[in-house]
C-alpha positions, 0 to 999 in steps of 0.5 A, a space after each residue: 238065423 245068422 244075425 241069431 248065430 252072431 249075437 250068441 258068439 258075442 257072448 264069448 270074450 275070447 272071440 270078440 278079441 281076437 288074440 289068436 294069431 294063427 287060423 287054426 286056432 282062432 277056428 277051434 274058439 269058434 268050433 268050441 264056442 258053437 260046441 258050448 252053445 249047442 249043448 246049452 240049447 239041447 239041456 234046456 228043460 222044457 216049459 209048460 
């Protein structure tokens, strides 16, 4: 599950690198990529 979690942050460029040099903002980029990754999992359409 954590291998999955990794491979789907890599899809952000601002967090592969890191220009951010305070914690707080480097945490809020992944804060906010997990936000954008979870709202695309929620709406996807269901297939049958």
């Amino acid at each position: 599950m954590v291998e999955h979690a990794n491979a789907w942050l890599d899809g952000f460029k601002t967090l592969l690198v890191r220009y951010e040099t305070s914690v707080g903002n480097w945490l809020a980029w992944h804060w906010l990529a997990f936000v954008v990754i979870f709202l695309r999992k929620i709406n996807r359409k269901p297939t049958f």
